[in-house]
Every structure is written in C-alpha cells, then in structure tokens.
C-alpha positions as CSV (number, residue, x, y, z in Angstrom):
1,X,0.0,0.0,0.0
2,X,1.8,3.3,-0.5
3,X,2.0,6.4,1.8
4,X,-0.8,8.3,-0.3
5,X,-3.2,5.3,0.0
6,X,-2.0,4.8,4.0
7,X,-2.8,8.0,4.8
8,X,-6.1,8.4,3.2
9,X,-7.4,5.7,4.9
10,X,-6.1,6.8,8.1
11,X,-7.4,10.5,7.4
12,X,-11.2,8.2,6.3
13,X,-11.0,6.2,9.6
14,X,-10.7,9.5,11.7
15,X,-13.2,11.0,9.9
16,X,-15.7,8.1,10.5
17,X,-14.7,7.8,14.0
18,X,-15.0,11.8,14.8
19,X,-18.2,11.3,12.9
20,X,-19.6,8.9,15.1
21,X,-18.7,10.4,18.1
22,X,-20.7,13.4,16.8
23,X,-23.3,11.2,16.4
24,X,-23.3,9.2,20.0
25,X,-23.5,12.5,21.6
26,X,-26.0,14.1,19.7
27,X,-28.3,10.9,20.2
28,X,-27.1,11.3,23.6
29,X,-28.8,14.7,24.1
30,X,-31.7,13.5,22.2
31,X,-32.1,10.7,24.7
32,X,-31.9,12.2,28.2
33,X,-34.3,15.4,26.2
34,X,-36.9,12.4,25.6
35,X,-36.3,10.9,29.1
36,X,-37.5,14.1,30.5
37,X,-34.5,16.1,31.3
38,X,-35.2,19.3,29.2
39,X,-32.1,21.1,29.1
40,X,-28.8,18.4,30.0
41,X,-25.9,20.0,31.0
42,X,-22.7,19.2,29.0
43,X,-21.1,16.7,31.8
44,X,-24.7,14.8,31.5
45,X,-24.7,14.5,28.1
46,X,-20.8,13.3,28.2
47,X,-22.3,10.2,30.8
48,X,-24.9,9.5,29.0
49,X,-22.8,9.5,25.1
50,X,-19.8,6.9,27.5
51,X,-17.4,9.9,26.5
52,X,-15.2,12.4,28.5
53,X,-16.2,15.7,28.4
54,X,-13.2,17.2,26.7
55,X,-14.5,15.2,23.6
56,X,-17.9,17.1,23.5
57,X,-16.0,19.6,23.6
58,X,-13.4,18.9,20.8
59,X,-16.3,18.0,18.4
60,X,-18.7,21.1,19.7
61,X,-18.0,24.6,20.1
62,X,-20.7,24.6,22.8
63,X,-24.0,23.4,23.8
64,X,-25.9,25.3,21.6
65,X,-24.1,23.4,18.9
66,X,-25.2,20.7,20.2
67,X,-28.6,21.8,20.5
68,X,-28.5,23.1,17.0
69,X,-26.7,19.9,15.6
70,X,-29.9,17.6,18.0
71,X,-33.0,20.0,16.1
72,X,-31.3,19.2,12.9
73,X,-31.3,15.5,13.4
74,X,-34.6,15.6,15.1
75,X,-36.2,17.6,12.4
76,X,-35.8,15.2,9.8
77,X,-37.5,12.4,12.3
78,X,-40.2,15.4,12.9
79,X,-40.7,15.0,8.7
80,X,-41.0,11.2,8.8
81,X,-43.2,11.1,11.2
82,X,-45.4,13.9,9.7
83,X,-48.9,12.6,9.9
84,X,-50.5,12.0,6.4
85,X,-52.7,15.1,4.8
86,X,-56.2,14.9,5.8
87,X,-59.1,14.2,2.9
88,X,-60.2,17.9,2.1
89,X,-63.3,15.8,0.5
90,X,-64.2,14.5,4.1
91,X,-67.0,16.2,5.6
92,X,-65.9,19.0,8.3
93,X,-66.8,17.0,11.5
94,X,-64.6,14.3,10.3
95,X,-61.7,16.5,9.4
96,X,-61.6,18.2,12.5
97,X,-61.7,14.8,14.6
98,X,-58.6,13.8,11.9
99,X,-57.2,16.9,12.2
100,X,-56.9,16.6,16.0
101,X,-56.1,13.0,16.3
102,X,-53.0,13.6,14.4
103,X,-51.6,16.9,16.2
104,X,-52.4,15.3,19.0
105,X,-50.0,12.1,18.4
106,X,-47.4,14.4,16.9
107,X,-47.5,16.3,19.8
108,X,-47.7,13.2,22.5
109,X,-44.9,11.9,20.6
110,X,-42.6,14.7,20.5
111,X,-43.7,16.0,23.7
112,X,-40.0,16.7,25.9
113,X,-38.2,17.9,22.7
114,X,-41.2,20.3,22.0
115,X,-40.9,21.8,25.4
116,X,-36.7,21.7,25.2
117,X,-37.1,23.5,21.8
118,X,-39.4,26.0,23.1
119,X,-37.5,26.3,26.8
120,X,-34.1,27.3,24.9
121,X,-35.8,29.3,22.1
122,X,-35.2,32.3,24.0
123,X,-31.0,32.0,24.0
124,X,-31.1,30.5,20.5
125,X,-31.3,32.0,17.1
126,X,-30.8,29.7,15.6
127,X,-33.8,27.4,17.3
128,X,-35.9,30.2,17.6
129,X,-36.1,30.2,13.6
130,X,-36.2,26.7,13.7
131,X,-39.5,27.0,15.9
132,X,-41.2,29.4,14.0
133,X,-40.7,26.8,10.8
134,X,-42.5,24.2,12.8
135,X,-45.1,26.6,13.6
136,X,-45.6,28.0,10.5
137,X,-45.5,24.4,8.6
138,X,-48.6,22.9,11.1
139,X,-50.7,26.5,10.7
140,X,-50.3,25.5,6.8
141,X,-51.5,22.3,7.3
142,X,-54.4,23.1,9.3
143,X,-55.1,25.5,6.9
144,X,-55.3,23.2,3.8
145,X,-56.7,20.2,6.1
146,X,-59.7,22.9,6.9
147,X,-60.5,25.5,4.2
148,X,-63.4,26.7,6.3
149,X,-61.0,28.9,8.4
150,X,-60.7,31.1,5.8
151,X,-64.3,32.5,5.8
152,X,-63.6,33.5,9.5
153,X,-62.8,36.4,11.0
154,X,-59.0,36.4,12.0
155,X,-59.2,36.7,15.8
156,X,-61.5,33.5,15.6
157,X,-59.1,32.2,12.9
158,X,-56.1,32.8,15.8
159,X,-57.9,31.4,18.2
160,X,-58.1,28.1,16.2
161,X,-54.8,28.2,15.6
162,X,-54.1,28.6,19.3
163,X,-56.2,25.9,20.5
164,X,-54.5,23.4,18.1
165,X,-51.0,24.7,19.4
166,X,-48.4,22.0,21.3
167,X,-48.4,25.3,24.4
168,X,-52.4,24.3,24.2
169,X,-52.0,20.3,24.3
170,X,-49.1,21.1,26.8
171,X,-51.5,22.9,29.1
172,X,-54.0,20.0,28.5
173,X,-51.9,16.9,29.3
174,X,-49.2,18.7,32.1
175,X,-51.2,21.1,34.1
176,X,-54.7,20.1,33.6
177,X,-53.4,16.6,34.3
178,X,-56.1,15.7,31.4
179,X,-55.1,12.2,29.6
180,X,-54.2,12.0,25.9
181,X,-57.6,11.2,24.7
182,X,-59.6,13.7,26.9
183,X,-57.4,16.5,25.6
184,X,-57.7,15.2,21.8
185,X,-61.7,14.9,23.1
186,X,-61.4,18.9,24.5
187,X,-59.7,19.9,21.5
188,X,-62.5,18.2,19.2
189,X,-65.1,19.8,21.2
190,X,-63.6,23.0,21.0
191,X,-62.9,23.1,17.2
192,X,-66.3,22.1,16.2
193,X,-67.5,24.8,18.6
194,X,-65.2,27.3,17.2
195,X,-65.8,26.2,13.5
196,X,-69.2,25.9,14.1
197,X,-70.2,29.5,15.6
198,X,-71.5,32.4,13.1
C-alpha cells in the first residue's frame, strides 16, 4: 500500500470515528431530552454518550451546537413522522376529529423535545427560527386540512390556531393533568364549537 493510500485511509477512519462520536453524543442529548430532562448539561450528556467531556468539547464549540446539531437531526425524524394530509373531500366534523387526532400524536410523541425546543428558544437563534418553521408548517396544514378557516374572522381564525398549538396540548396533558384522549376529546369539542359559531 503506499504512503498516499496509507494515509487516506487513516485520514477516512478518523473521519468516520470523529463522525460517530458526533453522532453518540447528539443521540445522547436527544435521549436524556426524551427521558424528561429538558435542558442536559454538558457533563450529563458526556455520561450518558460513555465519553469524556473534553471530547464534546473537541467535536462542539458549545452546547448550543449541540442543540442546534440535535433540532437538525430531530427535524428530519419530525418530517417522517409527519402525519399523512387529511381528505379535504371528508366532511368537516370528520376533518376536524382527523385533524386533532394527528396533532395530538405528533404532539404526544414529541412532547419533551417540544418543550426543550421551546425552553431554549429564548437564548437561541438559531432554534428560535427553527421554531417558527414548525409553527408556521402545522398552521399550513391546518389550513389546507380545513379550508373553512378562511371564511372566519381572523381573531376566531387565531384562536383556532391557538387551540390546536403544542403550548395548548401542553396545558391540557401537564397542568390540567387531562389524559391524551380527553385532551384530543377537549380539543374536538372545541374546534367544532369554534368552526361551528356564526
């Protein structure tokens, strides 16, 4: 094998190793997030990855990189698991039921990283514009999933929208201490209502 070869493989295994690394303690974050701690501090994340904290530190400028690096990662999960467009052909009452049943899973299912995102927002540029994508990406799809919203006035349209927010299913589920399907069941109740009013 000559030097050339020699060291590009040596230069491809560090890569991949460094790569990985990047990767165990990204997942890392994203784990302890999901297992309820909101914001992990750089010495849990090192635990939790089996690495020393010197290299999270060598493959991170600083947590928000890591942070940054996690919502990247954990967006494209958020677009796999986007829940399928709603029939615009169904009748209303069925849309809305659809409409709530799926934001409702999304947001069950996403719950702690939802509430991370939106704790560190406020230190973050970089995930406050990450935020307002999300936000802006389910208003459009309740939007298109229920055309009817148009013909309303906008405070009742922002109400809608507000109602069908994860700070709304948050309030539901945490401090309400309502279960999933009562707070899909609330929401339901509330959209017809609101839908439904002249």
């Amino acid at each position: 094998m000559s030097d050339s070869v020699s060291t590009t493989v040596k230069v491809d295994g560090r890569r991949l190793r460094s790569d990985r690394s990047r990767q165990v303690i990204v997942e890392a974050m994203l784990q302890l997030i999901d297992d309820g701690n909101l914001v992990p501090t750089a010495q849990q994340v090192a635990d939790h990855a089996n690495v020393g904290i010197r290299s999270v530190f060598r493959h991170f400028e600083d947590m928000e990189a890591i942070f940054a690096t996690a919502d990247e990662l954990w967006r494209d999960d958020f677009a796999d698991k986007k829940t399928g467009e709603v029939d615009s052909n169904l009748p209303l009452e069925q849309r809305i039921v659809e409409v709530v049943a799926k934001l409702g899973r999304l947001y069950e299912s996403n719950s702690n990283i939802l509430k991370s995102t939106a704790t560190r927002r406020w230190r973050s540029a970089f995930i406050k514009q990450n935020y307002a994508m999300y936000q802006a990406r389910i208003r459009k799809d309740i939007q298109k999933a229920l055309p009817e919203l148009a013909q309303l006035p906008q405070p009742r349209q922002e109400a809608i929208f507000a109602t069908l927010s994860f700070e709304y299913w948050d309030r539901l589920r945490d401090h309400q201490s309502n279960s999933a399907d009562d707070s899909i069941a609330t929401l339901t109740d509330m959209l017809e209502t609101l839908l439904a009013a002249p």
